[in-house]
Structure formats: structure tokens, C-alpha cells
C-alpha positions as CSV (number, residue, x, y, z in Angstrom):
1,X,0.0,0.0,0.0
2,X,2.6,2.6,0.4
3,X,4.3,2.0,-2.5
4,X,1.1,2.9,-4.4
5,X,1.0,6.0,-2.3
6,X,4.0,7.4,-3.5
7,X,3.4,6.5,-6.9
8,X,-0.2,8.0,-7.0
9,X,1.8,11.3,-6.3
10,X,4.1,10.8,-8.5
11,X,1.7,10.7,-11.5
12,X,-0.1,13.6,-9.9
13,X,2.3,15.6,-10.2
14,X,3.5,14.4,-14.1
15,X,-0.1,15.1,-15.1
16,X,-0.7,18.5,-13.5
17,X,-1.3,21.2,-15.8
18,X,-1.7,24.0,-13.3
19,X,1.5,25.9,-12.9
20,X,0.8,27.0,-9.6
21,X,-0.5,23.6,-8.4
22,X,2.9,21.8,-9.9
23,X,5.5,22.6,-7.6
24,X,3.0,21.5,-4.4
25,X,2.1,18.3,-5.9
26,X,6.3,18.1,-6.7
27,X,6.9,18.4,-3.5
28,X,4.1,16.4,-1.7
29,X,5.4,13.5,-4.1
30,X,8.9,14.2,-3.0
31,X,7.8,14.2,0.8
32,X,6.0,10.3,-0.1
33,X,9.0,9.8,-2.1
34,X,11.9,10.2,0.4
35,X,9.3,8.6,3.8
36,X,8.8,5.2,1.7
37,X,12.3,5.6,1.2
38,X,13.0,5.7,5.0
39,X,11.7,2.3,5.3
40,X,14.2,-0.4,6.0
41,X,12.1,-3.1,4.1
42,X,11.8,-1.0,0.3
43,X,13.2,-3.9,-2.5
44,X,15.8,-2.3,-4.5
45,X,13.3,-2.1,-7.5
46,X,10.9,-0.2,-5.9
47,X,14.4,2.3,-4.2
48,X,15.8,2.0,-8.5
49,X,12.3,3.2,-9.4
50,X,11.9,6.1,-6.6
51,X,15.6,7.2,-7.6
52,X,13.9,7.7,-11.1
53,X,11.1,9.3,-10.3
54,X,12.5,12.1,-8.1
55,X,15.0,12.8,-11.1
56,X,12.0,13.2,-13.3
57,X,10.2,15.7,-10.9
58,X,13.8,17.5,-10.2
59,X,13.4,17.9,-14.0
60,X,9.6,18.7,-14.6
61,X,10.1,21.4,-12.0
62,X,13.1,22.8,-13.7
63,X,11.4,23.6,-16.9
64,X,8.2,24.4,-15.7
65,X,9.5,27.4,-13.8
């Protein structure tokens, strides 16, 4: 369940359109991102696949603003 949390986010914040709703759903992505990451029990695919989704949102924010 919490890895769907943190990917629900994630695609939140790919599909928003609102520029001034993008960097808050960034960063509430970012926050799920980072606390599933704090678990001690995350597979590594899941840990590759968070890696490559913050990169993505370092990026979407970059050349949104």
C-alpha cells in the first residue's frame, strides 16, 4: 500500500497542468517519495524506481518554472 501511495503522487504531479498547483504536488510527491524511502524493508526495484522518479520531478520542475 505505500508504494502505491508514493506513486499515485508521482503521477499527480507528471499530469498536472496548473502551474501553480505543480511545484506543491512536486513536492508532496517528493515528501511520499523520500518517507517510503526511510523504510528499512523497500526492495531495491521499488528504491531504482523512486531514484527515477524524483529525477523526473527534479526535471519537470526545472522547466516548468
Amino acid at each position: 500500500m505505500l508504494e502505491s501511495q508514493w506513486r499515485a503522487l508521482y503521477k499527480a504531479a507528471l499530469l498536472e497542468l496548473d502551474p501553480k498547483q505543480l511545484e506543491t504536488r512536486v513536492q508532496v510527491a517528493m515528501d511520499a517519495i523520500h518517507t517510503r524511502a526511510s523504510d528499512v524493508g523497500v526492495p531495491r526495484e521499488e528504491r531504482i524506481a523512486m531514484e527515477e522518479a524524483l529525477l523526473t520531478l527534479r526535471i519537470l520542475v526545472g522547466r516548468k518554472s
